[in-house]
Structures are given as structure tokens and as C-alpha cells.
C-alpha positions in Angstrom: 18.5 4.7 9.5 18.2 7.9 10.7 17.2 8.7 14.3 16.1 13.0 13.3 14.8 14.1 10.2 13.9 17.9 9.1 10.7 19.5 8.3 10.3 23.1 6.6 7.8 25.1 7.5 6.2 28.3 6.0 6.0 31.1 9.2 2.0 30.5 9.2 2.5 26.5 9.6 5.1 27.2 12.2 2.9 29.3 14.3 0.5 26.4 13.4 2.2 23.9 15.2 3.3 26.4 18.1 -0.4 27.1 18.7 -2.1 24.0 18.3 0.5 21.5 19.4 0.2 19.6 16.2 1.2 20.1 12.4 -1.2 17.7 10.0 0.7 18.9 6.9 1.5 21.3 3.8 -0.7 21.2 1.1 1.3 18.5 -0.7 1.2 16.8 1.7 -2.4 16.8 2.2 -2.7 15.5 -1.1 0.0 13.2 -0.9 -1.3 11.6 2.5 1.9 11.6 4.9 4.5 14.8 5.9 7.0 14.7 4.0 10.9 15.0 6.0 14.6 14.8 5.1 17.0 13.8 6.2 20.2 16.2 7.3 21.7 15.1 4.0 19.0 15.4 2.2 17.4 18.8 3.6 19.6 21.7 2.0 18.3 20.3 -1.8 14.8 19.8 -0.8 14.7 23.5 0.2 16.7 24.5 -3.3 14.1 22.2 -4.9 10.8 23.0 -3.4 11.5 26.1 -1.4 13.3 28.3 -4.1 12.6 32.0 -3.7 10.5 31.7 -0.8 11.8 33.6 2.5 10.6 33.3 6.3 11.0 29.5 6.0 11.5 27.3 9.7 12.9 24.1 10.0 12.0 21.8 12.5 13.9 18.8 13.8 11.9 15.5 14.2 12.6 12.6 16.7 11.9 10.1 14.3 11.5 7.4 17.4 9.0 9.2 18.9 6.7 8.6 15.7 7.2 4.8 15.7 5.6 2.7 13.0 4.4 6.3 11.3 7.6 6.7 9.7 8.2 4.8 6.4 11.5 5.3 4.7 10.3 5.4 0.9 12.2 5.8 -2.4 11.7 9.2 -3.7 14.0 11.8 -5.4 16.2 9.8 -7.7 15.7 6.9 -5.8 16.8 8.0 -2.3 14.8 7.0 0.9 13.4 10.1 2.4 11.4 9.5 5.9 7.3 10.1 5.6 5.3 10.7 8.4 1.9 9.2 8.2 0.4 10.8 11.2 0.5 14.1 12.2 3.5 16.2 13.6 3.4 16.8 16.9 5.2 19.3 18.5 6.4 17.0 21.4 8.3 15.5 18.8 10.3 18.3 17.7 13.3 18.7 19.4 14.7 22.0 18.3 13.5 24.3 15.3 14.4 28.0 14.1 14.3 30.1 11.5 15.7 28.5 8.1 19.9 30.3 7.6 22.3 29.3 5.2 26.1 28.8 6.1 28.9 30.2 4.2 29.0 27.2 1.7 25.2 27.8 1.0 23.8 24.6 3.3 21.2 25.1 5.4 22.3 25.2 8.4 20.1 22.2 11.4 18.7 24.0 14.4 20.0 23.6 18.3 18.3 23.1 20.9 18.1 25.8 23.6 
């Protein structure tokens, strides 16, 4: 399995998790009861899918280690495993985020670390 998977974050929910250390979710999911990730392979058609149209978008790397028995890999779009965090993010976990940027092919492109 994966060792980093990718979270996208509104501007607000960034400045969320800058401010308060911690991230305990969108409103899906809230509802839904974990954070929902992808993978690196999985991120640029979770944006298309559930971010379409929507500008000043983040991504945020997660060290899915550093989460430990909160990560479940579970079946989701068309049967894929995605990673879902049943705790909350914390921003000690992230190891690199920026603003959300396409490259030339239309991917979105991971962050770097400093």
C-alpha cells in the first residue's frame, strides 16, 4: 500500500488546519465519519469528480504511517481502495501542501516539500 496519500482542501479548511493544527473534516466527510484521501493515482479524478469548477483548492500530502491503525484502505469508486482516515488530520502529518496546479497534460500536479 501506499505510504502518502492526498487531501484537497477548500482555502478556508486550509487556513483551518494552519491555524488550529488539526483538520476534523469536509462536510462529507462529517457525514461520512472518516477524511476521505487518494492516492497520487487516484487524486487528479477525485478533483475532476468532486472538485469541478471550484478554484482556490490546496492539496495536502499525508504520511499515511504517521496515522497508524486510522487508515483503512476501503473499496470505493468503481471498486478501487482509497485510504480513509478515521481520526482527524493533523498537520504534523502533512508533509508538504500548496495550492492545487494542473500540469500541461491536465494532472494535478503533488506538492514539494520546501
Amino acid at each position: 500500500m501506499e505510504t502518502v496519500a492526498y487531501k484537497v482542501l477548500t482555502s478556508d479548511q486550509m487556513g483551518q488546519l494552519e491555524r488550529d493544527g488539526s483538520f476534523a473534516g469536509a462536510p462529507i466527510d462529517l457525514a461520512d465519519g472518516y477524511v476521505h484521501l487518494s492516492t497520487a493515482a487516484q487524486l487528479t479524478e477525485t478533483v475532476d469528480k468532486h472538485f469541478a469548477g471550484q478554484s482556490d483548492l490546496w492539496v495536502a500530502a499525508v504520511d499515511l504511517a504517521a496515522h497508524g491503525d486510522a487508515i483503512r484502505w476501503e473499496e470505493s469508486r468503481g471498486g478501487a481502495l482509497f485510504p480513509h482516515l478515521y481520526s482527524v488530520m493533523v498537520l504534523d502529518t502533512v508533509l508538504a501542501y500548496g495550492p492545487l496546479e494542473r500540469a500541461g497534460d491536465g494532472s494535478v500536479q503533488l506538492p514539494v516539500a520546501g
